[in-house]
C-alpha positions in Angstrom: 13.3 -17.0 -15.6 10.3 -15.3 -14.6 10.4 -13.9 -11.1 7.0 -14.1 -9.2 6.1 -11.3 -7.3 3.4 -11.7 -4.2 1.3 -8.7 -2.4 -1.9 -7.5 -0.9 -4.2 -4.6 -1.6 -6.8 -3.3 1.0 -8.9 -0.5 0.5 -9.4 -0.1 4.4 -13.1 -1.2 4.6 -14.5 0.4 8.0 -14.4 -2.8 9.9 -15.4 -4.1 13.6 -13.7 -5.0 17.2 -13.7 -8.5 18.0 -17.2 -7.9 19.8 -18.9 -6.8 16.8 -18.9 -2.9 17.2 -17.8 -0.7 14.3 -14.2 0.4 14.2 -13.7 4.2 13.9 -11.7 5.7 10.6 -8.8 6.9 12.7 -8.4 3.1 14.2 -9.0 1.0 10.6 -6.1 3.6 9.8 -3.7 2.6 12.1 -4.8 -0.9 11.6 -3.9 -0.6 7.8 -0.8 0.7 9.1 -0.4 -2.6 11.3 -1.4 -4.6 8.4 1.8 -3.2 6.0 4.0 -3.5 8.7 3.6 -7.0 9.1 3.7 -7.7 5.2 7.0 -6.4 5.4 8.2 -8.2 8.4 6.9 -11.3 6.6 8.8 -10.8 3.8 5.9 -10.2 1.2 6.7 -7.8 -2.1 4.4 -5.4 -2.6 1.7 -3.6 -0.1 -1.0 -1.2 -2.1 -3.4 0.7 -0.9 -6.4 1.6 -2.3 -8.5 5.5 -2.5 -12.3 5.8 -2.1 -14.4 8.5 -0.7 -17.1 6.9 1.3 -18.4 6.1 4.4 -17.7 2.3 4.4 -14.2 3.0 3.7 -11.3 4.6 6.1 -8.9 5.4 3.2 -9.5 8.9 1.2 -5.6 9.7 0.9 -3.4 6.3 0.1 -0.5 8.0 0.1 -0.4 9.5 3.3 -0.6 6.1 5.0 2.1 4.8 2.6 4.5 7.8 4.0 3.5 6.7 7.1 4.6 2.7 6.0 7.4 4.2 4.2 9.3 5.2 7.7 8.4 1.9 9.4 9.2 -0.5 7.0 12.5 -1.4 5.4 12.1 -3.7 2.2 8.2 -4.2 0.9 7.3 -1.8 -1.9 4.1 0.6 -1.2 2.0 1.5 -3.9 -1.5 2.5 -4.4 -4.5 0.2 -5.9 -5.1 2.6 -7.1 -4.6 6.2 -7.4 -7.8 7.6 -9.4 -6.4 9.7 -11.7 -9.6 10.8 -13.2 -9.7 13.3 -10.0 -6.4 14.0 -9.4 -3.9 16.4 -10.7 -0.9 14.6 -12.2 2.0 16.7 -11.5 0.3 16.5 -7.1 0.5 12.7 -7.8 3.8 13.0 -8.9 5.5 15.0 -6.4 3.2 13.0 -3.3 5.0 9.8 -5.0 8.5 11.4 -5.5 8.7 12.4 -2.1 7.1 8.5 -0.8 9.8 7.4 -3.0 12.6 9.7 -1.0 11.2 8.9 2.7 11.3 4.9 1.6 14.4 4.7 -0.1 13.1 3.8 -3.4 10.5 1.4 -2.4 7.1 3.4 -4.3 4.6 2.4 -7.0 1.7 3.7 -8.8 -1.4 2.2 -9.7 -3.5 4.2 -11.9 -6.9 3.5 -12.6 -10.3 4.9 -13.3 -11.3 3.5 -9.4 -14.8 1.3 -9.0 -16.5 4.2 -7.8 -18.1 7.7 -9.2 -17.9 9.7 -5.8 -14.7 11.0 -6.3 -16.2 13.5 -9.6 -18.9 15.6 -7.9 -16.6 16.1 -4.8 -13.7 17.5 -6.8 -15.7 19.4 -9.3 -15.3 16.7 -12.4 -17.9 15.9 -15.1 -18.5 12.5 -15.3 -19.6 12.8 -19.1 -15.6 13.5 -19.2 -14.7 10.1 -17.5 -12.6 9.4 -20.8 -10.8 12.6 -21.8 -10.0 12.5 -17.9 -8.4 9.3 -17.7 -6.8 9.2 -21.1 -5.5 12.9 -20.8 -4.2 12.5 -17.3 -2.5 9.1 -17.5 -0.5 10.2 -20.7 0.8 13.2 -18.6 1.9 11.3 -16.0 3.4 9.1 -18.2 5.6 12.4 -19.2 6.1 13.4 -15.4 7.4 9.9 -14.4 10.6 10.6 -17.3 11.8 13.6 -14.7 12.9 15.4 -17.8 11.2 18.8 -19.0 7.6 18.0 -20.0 5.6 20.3 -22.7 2.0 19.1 -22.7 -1.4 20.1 -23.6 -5.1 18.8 -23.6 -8.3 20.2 -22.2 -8.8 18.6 -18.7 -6.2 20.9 -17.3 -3.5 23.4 -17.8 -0.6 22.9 -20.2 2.6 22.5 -19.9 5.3 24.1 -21.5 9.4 22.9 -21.6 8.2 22.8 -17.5 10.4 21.2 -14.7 8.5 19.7 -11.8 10.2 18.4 -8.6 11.5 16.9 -6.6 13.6 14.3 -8.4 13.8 10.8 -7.9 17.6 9.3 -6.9 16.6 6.4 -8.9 15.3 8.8 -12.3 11.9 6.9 -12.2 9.2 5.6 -10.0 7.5 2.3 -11.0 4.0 3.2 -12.9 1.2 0.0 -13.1 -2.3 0.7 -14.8 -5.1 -1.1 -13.2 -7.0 -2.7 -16.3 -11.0 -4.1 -15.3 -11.2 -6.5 -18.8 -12.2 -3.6 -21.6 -10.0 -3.8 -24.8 -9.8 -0.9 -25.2 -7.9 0.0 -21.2 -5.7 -2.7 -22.7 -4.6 -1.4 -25.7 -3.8 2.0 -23.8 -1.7 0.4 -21.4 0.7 -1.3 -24.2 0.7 2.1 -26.1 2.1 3.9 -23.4 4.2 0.8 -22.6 2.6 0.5 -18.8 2.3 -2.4 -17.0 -0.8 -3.8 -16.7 -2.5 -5.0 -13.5 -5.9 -6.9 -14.0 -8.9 -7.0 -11.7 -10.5 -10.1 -11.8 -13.3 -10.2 -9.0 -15.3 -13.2 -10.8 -16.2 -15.8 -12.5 -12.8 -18.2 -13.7 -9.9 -16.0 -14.3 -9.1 -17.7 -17.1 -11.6 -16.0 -19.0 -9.1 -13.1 -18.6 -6.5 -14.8 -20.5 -7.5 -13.5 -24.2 -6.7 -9.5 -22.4 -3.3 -10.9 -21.5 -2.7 -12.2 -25.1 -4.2 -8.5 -26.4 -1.4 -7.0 -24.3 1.3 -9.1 -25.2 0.6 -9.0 -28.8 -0.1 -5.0 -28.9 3.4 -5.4 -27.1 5.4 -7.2 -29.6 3.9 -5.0 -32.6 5.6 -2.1 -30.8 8.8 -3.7 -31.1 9.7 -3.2 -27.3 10.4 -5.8 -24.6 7.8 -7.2 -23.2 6.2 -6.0 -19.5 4.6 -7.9 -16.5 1.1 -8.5 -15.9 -0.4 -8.9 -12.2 -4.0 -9.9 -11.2 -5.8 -8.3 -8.0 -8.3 -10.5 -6.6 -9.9 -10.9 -3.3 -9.8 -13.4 -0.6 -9.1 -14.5 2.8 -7.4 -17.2 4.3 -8.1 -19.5 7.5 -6.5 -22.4 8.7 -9.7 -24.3 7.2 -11.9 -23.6 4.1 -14.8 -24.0 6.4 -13.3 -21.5 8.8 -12.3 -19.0 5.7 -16.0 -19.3 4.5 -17.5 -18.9 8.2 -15.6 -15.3 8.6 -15.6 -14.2 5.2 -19.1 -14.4 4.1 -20.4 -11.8 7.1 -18.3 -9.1 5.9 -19.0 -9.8 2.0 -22.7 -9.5 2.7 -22.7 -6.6 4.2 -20.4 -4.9 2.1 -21.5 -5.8 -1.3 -25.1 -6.3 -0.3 -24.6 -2.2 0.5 -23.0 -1.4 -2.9 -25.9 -3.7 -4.5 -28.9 -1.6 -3.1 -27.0 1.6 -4.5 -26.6 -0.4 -7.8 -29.9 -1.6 -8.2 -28.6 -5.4 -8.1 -30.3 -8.0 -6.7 -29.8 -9.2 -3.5 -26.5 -10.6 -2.4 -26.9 -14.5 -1.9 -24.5 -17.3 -0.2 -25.1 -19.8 -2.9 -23.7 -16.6 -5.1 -21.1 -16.2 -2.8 -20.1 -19.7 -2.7 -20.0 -20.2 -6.5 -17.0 -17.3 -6.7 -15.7 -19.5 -3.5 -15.1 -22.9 -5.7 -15.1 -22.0 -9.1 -14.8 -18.2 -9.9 -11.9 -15.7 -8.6 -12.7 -15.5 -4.5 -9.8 -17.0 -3.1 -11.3 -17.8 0.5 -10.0 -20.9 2.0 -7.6 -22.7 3.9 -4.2 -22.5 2.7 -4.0 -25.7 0.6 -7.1 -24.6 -1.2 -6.0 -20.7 -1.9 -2.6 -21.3 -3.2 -4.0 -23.9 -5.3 -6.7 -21.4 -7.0 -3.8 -19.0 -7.4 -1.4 -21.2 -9.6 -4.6 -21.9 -11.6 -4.8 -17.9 -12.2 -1.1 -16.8 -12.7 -0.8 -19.8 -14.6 -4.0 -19.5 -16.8 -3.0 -15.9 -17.1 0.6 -16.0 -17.9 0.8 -13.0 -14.9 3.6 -12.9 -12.9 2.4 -11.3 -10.3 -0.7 -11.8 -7.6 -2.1 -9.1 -4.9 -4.8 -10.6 -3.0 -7.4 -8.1 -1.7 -7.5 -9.0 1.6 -9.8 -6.9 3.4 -13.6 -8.5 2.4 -15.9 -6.3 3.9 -15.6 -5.3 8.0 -13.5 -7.8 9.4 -11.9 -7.9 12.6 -8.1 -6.5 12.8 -6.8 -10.0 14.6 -8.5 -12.2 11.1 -6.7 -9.9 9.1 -3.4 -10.2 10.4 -3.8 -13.7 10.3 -5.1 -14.3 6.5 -1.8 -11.4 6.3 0.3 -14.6 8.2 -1.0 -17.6 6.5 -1.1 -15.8 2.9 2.8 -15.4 3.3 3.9 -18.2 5.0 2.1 -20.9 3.9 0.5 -20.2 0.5 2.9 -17.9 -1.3 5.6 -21.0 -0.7 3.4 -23.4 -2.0 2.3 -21.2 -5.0 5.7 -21.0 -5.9 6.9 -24.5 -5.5 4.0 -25.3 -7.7 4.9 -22.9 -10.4 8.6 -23.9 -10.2 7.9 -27.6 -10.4 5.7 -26.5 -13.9 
């Protein structure tokens, strides 16, 4: 029997008070914190935290607020959404993790991914003409760190390593490794190589359309020979006690947010009827409680994923609507999702 799994990812958008006026970075920090202590106390599986280095975002170092979550929390597993390995140094991300993994008692994930954003390369002295050989290179040494045996390595984004011990050791021998997967063949393929689990980001249109990169996993899988692993969708949302409530506090903060990233893009202006079409038919899951679980059993189920992190932080919302949609999201649609699902 599959088991479902249920979490939330937030990537600590700068957000406002109640009264409208912007939050500083040390408060949407302890907010996060807030946040992950809740989704614990409520009984929800996973709680990842996302890295970008901007101004409309609070969280540069995940994994320092999931130390933090680690000491104050007793069952939830923390994990990043994701670690971007492009600009990190794998054996650092191993030994921040290993030690998360020692301060929570074995509750620690990584997500690796190539992150939505570019700032990350200029501000840690990377190439982005070497986006691939980064990512590639860097995930299949961490791969070999996350065995905690001896690793010999070599490639040309960084220093080898020869017959090379790195520390500290997990109690468990392992720390749980996802890769976050945006819909190319190819970032699928990878992950089923290297045997990862894969974690897809589907932030429109229906998410069915995602289901022929869950078949390309599953069958690059099988040819392996190997048992097969989970697949997980991230999506965003929020959640009121009304869809017209959900809508009326979400759209704000999703307007200014990706109306911001738009004008950097060169898209074209951000629009409600745009907004509202992701809403009702694409992979927004905004809504009251009824409406959200039902979009979710539509996803996991058109999928075949077994596990769903809602994105829950759309834009600058206010702490008090976040801890709510936190509330509803684990009460009231996770229990209907899976009595749905069970009933199928």
């Amino acid at each position: 029997m599959t088991i479902l799994k249920f979490g939330l990812d937030t990537f600590g958008n700068v957000s406002v008070d109640d009264d409208g006026n912007t939050l500083s970075a040390g408060q949407v920090i302890r907010n996060v914190l807030a946040q992950g202590q809740l989704a614990d106390a409520l009984g929800l599986d996973n709680f990842n935290i996302g890295e970008h280095h901007r101004d409309d975002f609070a969280v540069t170092a995940p994994d320092t607020i999931l130390a933090g979550l680690a000491t104050t929390t007793k069952n939830i597993t923390l994990g990043t959404g994701v670690t971007v390995l492009s600009s990190e140094d794998p054996v650092r991300v191993y030994q921040r993790f290993a030690t998360i993994d020692a301060l929570s008692n074995g509750r620690v994930q990584i997500t690796a991914g190539r992150g939505s954003f570019i700032e990350s390369f200029p501000l840690f002295g990377y190439e982005l003409s070497d986006y691939n050989d980064l990512f590639e290179q860097k995930l299949e040494l961490l791969v070999e760190l996350l065995k905690e045996k001896p690793v010999t390595w070599s490639g040309t984004v960084r220093a080898g390593l020869n017959n090379q011990q790195v520390y500290p050791k997990t109690e468990s021998g392992k720390i749980p490794l996802r890769v976050g997967v945006g819909g190319s063949p190819e970032s699928v393929i990878r992950a089923a190589r290297l045997e990862i689990p894969m974690a897809l980001a589907i932030i429109g249109g229906d998410p069915a359309r995602f289901e022929p990169f869950a078949r390309l996993y599953r069958e690059s899988i099988a040819k392996l020979g190997v048992a097969q692993l989970p697949v997980s969708i991230h999506s965003p949302g929020h959640i009121s006690d009304t869809d017209e409530q959900a809508v009326d506090e979400a759209w704000p903060g999703y307007e200014a947010s990706f109306g911001k990233i738009g004008q950097e893009r060169g898209w074209a202006p951000t629009t409600k009827e745009h907004f509202m079409a992701e809403v009702n038919h694409g992979s927004m899951y905004v809504g009251s409680p009824e409406t959200v679980a039902s979009k979710i059993v539509h996803a996991l189920s058109s999928v075949g994923a077994s596990r769903f992190d809602l994105k829950y932080d759309m834009g600058p919302l206010p702490h008090a609507k976040l801890m709510r949609s936190i509330e509803l999201y684990a009460t009231e649609v996770v229990p209907r999702v899976k009595k749905a699902l069970e009933a199928k």
